[in-house]
N, CA, C and O atoms as a Tinker XYZ file with bonds, in Angstrom:
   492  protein
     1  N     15.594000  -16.828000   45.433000    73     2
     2  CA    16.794000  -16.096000   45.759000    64     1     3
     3  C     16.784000  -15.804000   47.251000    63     2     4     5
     4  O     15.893000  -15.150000   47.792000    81     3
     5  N     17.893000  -16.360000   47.922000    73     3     6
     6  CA    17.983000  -15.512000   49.423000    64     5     7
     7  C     18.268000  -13.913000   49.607000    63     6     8     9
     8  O     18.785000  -13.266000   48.695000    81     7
     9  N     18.020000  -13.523000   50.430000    73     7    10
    10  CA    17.629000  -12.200000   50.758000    64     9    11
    11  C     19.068000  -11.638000   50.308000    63    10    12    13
    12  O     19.031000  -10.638000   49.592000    81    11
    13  N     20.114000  -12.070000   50.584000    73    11    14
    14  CA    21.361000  -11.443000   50.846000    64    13    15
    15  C     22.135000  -12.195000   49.773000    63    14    16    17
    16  O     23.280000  -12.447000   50.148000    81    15
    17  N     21.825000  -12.664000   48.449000    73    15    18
    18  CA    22.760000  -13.167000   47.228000    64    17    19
    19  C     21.877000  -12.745000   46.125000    63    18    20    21
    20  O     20.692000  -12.446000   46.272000    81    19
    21  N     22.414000  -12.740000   45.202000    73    19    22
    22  CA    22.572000  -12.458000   43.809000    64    21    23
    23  C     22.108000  -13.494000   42.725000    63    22    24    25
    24  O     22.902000  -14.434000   42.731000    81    23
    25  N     21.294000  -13.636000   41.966000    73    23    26
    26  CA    20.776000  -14.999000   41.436000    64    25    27
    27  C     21.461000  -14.867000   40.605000    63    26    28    29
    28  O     21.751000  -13.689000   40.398000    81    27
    29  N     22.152000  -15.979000   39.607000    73    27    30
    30  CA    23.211000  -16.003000   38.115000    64    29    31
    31  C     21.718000  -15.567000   37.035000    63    30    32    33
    32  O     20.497000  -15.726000   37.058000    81    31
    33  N     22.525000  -15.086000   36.358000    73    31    34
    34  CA    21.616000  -15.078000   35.037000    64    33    35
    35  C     22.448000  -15.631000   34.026000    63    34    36    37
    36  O     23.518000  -15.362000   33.480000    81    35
    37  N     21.447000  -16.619000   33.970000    73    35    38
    38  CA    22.689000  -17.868000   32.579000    64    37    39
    39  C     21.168000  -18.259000   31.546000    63    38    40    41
    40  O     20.206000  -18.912000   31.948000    81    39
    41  N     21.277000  -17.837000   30.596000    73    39    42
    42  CA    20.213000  -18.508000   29.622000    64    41    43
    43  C     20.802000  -19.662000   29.009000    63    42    44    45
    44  O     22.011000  -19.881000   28.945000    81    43
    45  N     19.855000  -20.414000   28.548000    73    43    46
    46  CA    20.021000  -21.808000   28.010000    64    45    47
    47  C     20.913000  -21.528000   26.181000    63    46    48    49
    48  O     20.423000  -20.732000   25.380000    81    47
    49  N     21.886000  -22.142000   25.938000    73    47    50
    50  CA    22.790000  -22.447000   24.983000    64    49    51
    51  C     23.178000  -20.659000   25.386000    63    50    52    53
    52  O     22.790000  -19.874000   24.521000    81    51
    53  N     23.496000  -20.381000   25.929000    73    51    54
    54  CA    24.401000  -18.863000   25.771000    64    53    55
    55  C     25.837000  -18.893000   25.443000    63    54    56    57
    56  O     26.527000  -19.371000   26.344000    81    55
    57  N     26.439000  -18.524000   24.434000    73    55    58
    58  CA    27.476000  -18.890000   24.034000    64    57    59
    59  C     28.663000  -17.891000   24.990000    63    58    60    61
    60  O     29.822000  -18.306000   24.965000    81    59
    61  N     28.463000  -17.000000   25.559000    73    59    62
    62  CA    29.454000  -16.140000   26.562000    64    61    63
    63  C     28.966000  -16.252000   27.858000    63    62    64    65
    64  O     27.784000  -16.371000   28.181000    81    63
    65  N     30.134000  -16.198000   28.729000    73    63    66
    66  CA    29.485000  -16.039000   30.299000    64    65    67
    67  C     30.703000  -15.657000   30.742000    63    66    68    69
    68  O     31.843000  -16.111000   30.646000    81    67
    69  N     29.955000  -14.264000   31.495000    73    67    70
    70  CA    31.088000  -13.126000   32.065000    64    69    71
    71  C     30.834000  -13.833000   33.857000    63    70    72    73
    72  O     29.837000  -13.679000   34.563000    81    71
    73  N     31.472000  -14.218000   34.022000    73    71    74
    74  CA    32.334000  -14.836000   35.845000    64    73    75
    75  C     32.967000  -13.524000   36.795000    63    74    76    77
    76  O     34.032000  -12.976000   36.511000    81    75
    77  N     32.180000  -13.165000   37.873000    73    75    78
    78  CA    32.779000  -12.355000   38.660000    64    77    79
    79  C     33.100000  -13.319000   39.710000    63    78    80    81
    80  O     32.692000  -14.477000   39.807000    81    79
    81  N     34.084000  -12.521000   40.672000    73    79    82
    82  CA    33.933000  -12.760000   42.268000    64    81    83
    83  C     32.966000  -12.996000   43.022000    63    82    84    85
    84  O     32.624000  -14.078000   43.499000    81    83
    85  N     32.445000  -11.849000   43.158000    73    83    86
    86  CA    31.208000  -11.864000   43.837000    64    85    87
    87  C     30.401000  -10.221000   44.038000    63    86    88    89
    88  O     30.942000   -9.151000   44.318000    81    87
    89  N     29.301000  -10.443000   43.843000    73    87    90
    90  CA    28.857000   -8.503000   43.857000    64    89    91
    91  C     29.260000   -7.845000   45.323000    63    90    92    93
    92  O     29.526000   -8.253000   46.453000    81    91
    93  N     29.162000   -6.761000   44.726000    73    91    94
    94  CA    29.522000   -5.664000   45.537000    64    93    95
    95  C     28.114000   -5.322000   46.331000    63    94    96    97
    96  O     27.046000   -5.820000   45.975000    81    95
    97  N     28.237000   -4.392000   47.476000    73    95    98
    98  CA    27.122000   -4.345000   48.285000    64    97    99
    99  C     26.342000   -3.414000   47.849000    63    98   100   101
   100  O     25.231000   -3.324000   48.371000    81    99
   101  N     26.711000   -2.506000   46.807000    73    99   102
   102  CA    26.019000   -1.794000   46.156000    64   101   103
   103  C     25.049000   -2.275000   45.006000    63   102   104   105
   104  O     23.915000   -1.824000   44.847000    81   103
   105  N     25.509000   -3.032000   44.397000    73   103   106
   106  CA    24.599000   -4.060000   43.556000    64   105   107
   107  C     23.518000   -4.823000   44.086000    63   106   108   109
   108  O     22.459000   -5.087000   43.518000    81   107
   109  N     23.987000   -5.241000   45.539000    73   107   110
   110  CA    22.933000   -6.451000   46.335000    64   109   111
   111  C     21.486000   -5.259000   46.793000    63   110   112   113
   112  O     20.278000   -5.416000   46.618000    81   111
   113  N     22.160000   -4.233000   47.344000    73   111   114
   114  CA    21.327000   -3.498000   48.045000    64   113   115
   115  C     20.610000   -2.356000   47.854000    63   114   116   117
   116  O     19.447000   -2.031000   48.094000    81   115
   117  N     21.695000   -1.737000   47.302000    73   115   118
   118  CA    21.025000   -0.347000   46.115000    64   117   119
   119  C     20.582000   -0.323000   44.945000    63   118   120   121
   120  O     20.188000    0.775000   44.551000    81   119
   121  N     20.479000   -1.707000   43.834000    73   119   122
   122  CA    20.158000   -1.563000   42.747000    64   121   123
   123  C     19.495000   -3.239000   43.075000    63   122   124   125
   124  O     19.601000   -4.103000   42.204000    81   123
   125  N     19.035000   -3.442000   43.997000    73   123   126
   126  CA    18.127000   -4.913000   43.565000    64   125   127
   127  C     18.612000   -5.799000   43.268000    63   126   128   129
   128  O     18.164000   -6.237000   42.208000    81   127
   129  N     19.620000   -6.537000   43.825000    73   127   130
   130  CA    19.984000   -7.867000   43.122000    64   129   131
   131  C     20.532000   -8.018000   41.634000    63   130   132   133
   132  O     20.385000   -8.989000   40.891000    81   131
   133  N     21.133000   -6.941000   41.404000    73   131   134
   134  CA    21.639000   -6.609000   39.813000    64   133   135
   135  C     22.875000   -6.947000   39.811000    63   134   136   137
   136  O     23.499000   -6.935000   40.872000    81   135
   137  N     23.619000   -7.401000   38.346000    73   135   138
   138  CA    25.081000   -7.772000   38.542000    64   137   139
   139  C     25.701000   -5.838000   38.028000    63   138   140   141
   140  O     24.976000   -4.904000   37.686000    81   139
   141  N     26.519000   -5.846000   38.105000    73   139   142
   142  CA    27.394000   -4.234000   38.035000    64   141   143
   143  C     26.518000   -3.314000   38.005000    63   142   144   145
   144  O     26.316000   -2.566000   37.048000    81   143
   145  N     25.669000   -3.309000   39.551000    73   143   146
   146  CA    25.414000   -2.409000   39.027000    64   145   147
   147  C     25.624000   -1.085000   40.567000    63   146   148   149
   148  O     24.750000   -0.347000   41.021000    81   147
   149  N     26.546000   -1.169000   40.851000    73   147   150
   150  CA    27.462000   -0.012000   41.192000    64   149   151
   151  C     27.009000    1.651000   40.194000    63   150   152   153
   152  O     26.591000    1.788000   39.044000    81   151
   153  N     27.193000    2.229000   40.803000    73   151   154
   154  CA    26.765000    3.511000   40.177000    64   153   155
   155  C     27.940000    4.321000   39.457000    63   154   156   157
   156  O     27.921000    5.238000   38.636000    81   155
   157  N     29.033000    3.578000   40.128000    73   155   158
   158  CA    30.586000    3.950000   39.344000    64   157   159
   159  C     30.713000    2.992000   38.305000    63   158   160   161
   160  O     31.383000    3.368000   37.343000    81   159
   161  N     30.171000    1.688000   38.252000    73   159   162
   162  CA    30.600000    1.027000   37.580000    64   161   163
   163  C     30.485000    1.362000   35.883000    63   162   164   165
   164  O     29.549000    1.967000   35.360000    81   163
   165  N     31.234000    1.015000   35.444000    73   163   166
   166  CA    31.479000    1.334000   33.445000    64   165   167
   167  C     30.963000    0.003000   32.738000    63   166   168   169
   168  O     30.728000    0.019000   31.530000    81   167
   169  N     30.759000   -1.347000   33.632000    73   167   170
   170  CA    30.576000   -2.142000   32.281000    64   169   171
   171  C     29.579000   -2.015000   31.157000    63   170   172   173
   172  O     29.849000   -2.025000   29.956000    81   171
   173  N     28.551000   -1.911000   31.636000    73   171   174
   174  CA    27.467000   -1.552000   30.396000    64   173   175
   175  C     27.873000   -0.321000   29.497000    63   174   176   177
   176  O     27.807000   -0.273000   28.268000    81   175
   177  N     28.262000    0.566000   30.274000    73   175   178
   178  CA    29.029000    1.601000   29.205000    64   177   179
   179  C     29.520000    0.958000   27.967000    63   178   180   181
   180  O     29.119000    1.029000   26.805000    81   179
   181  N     30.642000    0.212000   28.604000    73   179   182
   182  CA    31.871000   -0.425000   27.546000    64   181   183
   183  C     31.028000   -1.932000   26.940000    63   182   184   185
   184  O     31.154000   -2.258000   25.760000    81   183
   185  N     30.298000   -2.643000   27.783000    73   183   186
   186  CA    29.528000   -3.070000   26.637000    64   185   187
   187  C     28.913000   -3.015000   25.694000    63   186   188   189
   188  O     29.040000   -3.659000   24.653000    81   187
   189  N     27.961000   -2.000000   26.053000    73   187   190
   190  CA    27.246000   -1.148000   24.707000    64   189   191
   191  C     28.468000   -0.692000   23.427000    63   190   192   193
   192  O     28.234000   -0.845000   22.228000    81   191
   193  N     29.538000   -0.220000   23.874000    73   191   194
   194  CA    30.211000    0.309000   22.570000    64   193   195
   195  C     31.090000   -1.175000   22.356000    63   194   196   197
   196  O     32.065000   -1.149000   21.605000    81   195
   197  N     30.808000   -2.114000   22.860000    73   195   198
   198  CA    31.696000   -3.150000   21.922000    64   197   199
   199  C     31.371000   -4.147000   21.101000    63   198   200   201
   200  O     32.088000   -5.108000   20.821000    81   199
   201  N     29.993000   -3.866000   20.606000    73   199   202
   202  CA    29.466000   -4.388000   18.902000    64   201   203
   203  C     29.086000   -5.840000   19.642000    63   202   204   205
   204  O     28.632000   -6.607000   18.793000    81   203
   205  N     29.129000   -6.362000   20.791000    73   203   206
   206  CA    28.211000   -7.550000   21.506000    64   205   207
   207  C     27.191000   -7.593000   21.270000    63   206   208   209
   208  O     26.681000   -8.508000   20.624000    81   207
   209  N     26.519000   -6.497000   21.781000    73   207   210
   210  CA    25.262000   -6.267000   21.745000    64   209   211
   211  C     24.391000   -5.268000   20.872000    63   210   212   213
   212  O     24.575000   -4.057000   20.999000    81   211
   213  N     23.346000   -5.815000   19.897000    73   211   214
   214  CA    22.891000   -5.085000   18.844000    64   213   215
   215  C     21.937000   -3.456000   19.331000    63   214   216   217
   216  O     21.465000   -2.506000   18.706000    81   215
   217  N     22.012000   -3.779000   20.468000    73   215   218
   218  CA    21.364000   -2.196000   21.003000    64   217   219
   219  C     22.126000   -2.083000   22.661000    63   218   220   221
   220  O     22.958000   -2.778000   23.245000    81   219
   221  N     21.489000   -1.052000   22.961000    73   219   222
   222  CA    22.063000   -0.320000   24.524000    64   221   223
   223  C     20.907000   -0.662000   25.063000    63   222   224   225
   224  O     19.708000   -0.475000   24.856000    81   223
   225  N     21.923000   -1.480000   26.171000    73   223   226
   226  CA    21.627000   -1.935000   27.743000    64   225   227
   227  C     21.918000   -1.606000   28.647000    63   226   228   229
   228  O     23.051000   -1.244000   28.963000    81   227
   229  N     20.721000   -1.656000   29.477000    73   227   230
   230  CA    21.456000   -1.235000   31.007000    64   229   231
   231  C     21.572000   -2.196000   32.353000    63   230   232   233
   232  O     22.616000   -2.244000   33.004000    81   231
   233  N     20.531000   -2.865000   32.660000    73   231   234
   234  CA    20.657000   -3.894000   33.449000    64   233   235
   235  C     19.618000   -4.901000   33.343000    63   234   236   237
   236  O     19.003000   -4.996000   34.405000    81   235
   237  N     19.101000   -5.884000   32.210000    73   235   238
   238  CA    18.407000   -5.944000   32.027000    64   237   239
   239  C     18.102000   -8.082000   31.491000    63   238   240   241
   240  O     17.926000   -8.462000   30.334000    81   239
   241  N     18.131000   -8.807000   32.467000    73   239   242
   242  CA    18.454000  -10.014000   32.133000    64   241   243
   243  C     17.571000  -10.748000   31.225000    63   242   244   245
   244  O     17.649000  -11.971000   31.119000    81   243
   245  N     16.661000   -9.977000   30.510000    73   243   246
   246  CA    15.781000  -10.524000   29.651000    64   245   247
   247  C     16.685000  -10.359000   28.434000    63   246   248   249
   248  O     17.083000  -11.359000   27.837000    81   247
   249  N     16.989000   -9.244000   28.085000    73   247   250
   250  CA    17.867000   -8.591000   27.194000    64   249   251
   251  C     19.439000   -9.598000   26.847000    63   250   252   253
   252  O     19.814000   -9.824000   25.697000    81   251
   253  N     20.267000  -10.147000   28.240000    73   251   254
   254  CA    21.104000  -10.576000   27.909000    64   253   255
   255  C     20.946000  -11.835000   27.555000    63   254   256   257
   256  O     21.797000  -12.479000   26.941000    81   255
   257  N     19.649000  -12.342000   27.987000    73   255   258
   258  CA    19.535000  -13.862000   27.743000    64   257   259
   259  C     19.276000  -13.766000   25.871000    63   258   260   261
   260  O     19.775000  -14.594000   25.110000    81   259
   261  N     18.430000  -12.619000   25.414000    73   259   262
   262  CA    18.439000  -12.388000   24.554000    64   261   263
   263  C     19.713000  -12.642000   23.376000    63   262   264   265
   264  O     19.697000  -13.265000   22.314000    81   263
   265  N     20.836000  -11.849000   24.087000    73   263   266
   266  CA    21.922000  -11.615000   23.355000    64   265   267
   267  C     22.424000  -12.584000   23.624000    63   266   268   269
   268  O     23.565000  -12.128000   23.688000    81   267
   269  N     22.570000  -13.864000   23.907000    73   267   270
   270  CA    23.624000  -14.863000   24.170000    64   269   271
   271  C     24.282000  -14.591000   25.280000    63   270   272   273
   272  O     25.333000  -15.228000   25.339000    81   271
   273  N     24.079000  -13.870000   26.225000    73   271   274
   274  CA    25.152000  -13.497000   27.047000    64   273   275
   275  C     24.442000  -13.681000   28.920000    63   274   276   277
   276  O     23.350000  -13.237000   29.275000    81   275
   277  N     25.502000  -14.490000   29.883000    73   275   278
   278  CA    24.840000  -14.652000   30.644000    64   277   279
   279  C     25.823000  -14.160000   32.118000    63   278   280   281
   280  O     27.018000  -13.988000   31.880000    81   279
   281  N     25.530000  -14.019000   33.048000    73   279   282
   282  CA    26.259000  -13.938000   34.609000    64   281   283
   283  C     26.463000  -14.317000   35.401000    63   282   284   285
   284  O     25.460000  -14.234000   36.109000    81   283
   285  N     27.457000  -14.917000   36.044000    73   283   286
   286  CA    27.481000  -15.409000   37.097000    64   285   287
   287  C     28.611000  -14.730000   38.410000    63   286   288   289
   288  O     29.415000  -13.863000   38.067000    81   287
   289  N     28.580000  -15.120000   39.617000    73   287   290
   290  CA    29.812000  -15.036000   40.267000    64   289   291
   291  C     29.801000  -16.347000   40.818000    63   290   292   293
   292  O     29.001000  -17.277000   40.925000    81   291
   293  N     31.247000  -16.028000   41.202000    73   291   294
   294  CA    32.147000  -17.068000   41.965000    64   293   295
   295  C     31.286000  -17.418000   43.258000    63   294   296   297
   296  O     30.573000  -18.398000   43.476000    81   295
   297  N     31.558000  -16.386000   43.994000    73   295   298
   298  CA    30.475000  -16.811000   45.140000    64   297   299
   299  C     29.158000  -15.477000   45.309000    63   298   300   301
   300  O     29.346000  -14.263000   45.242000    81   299
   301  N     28.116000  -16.054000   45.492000    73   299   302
   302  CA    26.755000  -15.510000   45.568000    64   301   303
   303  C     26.958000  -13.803000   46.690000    63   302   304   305
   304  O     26.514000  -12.657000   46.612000    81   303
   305  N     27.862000  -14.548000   47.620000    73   303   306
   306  CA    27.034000  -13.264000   48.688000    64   305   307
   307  C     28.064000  -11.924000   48.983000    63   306   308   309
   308  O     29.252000  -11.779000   49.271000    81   307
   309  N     27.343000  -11.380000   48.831000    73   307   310
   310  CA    27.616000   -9.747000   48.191000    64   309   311
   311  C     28.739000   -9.615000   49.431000    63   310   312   313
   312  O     28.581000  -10.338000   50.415000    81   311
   313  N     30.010000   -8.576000   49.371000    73   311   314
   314  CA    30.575000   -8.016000   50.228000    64   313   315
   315  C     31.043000   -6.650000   50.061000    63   314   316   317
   316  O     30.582000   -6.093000   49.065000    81   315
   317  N     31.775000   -6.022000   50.718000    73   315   318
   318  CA    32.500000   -4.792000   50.514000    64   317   319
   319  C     33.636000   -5.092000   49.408000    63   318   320   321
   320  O     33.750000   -4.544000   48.312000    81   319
   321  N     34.653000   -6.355000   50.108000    73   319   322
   322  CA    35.894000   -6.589000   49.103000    64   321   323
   323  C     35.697000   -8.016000   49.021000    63   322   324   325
   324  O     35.020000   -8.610000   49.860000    81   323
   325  N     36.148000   -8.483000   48.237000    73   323   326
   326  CA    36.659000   -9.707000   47.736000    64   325   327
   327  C     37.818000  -10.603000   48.689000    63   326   328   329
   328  O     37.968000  -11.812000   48.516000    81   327
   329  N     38.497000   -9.924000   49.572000    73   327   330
   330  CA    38.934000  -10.326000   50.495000    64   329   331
   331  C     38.006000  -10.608000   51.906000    63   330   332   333
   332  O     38.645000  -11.239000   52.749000    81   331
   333  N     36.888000  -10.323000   52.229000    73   331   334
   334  CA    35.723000  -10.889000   53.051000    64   333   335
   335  C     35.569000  -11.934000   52.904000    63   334   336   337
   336  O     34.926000  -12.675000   53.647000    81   335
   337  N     36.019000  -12.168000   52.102000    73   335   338
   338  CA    34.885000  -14.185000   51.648000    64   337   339
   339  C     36.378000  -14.958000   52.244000    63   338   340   341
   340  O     37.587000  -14.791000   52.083000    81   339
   341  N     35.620000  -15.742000   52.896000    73   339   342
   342  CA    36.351000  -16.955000   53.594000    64   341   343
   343  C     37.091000  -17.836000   52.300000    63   342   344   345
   344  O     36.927000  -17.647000   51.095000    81   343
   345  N     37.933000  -18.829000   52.956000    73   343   346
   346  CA    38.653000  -19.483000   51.540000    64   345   347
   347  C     37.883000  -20.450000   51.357000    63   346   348   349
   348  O     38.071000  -21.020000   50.282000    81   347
   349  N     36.549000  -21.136000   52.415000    73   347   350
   350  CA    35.939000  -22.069000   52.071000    64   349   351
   351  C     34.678000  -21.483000   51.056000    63   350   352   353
   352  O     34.403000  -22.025000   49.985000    81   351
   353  N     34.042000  -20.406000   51.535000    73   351   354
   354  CA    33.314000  -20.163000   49.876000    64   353   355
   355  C     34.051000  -19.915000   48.761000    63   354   356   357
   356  O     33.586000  -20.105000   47.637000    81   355
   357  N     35.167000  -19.505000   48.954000    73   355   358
   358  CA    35.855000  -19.696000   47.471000    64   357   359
   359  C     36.205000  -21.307000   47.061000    63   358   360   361
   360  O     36.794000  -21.612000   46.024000    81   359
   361  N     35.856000  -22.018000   47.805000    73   359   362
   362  CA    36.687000  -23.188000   47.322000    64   361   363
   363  C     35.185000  -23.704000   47.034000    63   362   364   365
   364  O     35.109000  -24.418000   46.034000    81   363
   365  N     34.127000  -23.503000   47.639000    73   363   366
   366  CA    32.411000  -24.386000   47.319000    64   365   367
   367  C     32.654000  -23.050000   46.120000    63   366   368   369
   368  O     33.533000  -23.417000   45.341000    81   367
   369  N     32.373000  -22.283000   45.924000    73   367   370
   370  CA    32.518000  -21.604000   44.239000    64   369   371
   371  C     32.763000  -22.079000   43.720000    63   370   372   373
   372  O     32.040000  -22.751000   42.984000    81   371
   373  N     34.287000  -22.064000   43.741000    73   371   374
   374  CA    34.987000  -22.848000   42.640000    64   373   375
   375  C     34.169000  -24.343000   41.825000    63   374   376   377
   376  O     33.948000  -24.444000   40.618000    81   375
   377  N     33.886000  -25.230000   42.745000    73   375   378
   378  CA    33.028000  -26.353000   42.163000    64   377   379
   379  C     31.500000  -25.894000   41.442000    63   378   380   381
   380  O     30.990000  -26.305000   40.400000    81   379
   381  N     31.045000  -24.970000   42.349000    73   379   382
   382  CA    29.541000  -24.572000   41.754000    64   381   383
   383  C     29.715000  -23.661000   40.515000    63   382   384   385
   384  O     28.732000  -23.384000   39.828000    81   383
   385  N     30.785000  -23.253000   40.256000    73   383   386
   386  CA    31.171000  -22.512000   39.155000    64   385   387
   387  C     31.534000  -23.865000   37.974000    63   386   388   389
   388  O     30.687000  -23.969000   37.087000    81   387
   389  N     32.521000  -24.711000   37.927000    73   387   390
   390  CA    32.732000  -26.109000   37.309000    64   389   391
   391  C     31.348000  -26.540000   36.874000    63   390   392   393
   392  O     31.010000  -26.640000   35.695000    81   391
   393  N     30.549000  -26.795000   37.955000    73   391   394
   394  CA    29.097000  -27.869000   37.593000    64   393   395
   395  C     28.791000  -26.130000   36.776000    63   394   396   397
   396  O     28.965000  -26.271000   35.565000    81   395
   397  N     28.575000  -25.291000   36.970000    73   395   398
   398  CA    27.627000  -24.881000   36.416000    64   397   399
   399  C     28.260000  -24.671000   34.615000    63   398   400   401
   400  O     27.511000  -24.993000   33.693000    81   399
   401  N     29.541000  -24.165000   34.357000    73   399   402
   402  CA    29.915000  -24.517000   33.488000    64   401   403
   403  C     30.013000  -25.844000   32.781000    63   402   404   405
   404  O     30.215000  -25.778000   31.569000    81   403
   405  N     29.932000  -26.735000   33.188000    73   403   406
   406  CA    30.150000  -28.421000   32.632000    64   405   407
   407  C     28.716000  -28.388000   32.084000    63   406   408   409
   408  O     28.512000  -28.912000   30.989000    81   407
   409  N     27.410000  -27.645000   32.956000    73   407   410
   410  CA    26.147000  -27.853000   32.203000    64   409   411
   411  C     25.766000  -27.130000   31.450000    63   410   412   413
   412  O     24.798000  -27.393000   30.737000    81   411
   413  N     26.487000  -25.896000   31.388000    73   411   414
   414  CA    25.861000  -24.876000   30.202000    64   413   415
   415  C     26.660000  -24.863000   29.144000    63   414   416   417
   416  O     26.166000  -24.580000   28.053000    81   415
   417  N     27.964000  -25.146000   29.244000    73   415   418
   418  CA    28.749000  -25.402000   28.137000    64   417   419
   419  C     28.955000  -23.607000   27.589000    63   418   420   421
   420  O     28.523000  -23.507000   26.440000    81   419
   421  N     29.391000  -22.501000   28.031000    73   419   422
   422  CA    29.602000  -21.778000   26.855000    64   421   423
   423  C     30.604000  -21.686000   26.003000    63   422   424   425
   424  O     31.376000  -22.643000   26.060000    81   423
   425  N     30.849000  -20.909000   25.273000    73   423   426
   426  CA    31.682000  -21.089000   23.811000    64   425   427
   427  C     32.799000  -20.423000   24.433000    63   426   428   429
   428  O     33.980000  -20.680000   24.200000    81   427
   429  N     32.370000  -19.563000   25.227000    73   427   430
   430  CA    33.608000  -18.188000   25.748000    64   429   431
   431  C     33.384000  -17.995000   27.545000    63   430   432   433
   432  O     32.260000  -17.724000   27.970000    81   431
   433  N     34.495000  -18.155000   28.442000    73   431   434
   434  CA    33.980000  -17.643000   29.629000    64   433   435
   435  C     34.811000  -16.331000   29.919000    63   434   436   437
   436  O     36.001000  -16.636000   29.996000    81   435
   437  N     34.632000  -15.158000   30.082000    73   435   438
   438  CA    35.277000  -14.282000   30.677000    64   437   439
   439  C     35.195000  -13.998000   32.191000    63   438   440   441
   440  O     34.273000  -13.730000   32.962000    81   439
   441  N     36.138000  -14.115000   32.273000    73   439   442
   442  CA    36.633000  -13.710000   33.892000    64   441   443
   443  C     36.881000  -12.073000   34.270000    63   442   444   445
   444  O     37.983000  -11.623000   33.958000    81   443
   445  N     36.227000  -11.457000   34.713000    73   443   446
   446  CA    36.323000  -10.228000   35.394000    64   445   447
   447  C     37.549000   -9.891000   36.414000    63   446   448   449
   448  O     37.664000   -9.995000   37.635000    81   447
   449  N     38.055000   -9.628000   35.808000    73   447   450
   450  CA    39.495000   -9.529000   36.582000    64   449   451
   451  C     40.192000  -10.727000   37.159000    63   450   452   453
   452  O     39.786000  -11.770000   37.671000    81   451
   453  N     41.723000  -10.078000   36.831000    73   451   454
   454  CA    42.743000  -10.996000   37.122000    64   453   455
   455  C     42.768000  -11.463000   38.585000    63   454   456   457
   456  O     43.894000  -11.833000   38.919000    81   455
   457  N     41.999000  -11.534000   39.382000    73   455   458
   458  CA    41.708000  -11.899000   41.059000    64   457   459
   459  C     40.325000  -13.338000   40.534000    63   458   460   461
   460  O     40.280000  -14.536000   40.812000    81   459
   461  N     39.563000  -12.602000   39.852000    73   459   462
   462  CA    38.440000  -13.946000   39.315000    64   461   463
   463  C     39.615000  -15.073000   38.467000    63   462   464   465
   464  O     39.963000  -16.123000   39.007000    81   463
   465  N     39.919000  -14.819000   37.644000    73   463   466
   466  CA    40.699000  -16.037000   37.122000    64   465   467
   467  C     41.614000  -16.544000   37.634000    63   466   468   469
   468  O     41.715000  -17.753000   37.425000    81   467
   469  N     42.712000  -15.864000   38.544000    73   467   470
   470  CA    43.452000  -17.168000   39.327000    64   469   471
   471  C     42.852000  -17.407000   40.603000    63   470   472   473
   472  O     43.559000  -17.836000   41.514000    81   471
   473  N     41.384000  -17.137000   40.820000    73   471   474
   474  CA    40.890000  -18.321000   42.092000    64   473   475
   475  C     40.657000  -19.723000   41.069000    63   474   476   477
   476  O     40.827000  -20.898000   41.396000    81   475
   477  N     40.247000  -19.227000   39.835000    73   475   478
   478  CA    39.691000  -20.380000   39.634000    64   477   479
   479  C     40.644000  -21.413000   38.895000    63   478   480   481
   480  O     40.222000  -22.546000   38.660000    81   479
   481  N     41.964000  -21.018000   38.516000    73   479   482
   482  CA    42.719000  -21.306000   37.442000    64   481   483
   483  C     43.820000  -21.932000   38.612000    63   482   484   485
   484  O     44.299000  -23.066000   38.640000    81   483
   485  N     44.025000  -20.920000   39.461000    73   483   486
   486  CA    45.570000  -21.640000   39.962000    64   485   487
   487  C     45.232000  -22.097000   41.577000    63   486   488   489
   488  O     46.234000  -22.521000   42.154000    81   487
   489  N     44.122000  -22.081000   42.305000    73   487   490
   490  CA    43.583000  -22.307000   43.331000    64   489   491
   491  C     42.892000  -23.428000   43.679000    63   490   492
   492  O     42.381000  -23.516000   44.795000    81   491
């Protein structure tokens, strides 16, 4: 992992894969290279109560590889907004996101907000 990105956590046959933008600088820097993990952030909250996962998690990629469930972003390197990233890492995303889906094949991809799915959908 380079100093300043975020490694995917994708386990082998994982049938879901949640797709962000790209982490926030609070994730890269204050919590270790973790995906949401912002101190405001709710997803594990709302994951835990949505019957995905057979116990409560908190940030824990042994656990999700466990559960079928894996992470990625669009592009690796952490910013303030999503508007920082140049249009050429969104456009090398976009493909490294493709290959990486074409090889893992999951059953389900969720996109983290309506800004993640039309880079990749209408862009």
């Amino acid at each position: 992992m380079a100093d300043n990105f975020i490694d995917d956590c994708i386990g082998v046959n994982s049938p879901l894969l949640f797709v962000g933008v790209n982490p926030g600088l609070e994730s890269n820097v204050v919590r270790k290279h973790r995906f949401f993990a912002g101190c405001r952030n709710l997803f594990f909250k709302l994951l835990n109560k949505s019957g995905l996962v057979p116990r409560d998690v908190v940030n824990d990629d042994d656990a999700f590889n466990s559960f079928g469930i894996s992470f990625v972003n669009y592009v690796a390197r952490p910013t303030q907004r999503e508007r920082d990233l140049s249009a050429n890492e969104k456009v090398v995303g976009k493909a490294m996101l493709i290959r990486k889906i074409n090889s893992y094949r999951p059953r389900v991809i969720c996109f983290m907000g309506k800004m993640c799915c039309e880079h990749f959908v209408y862009r």
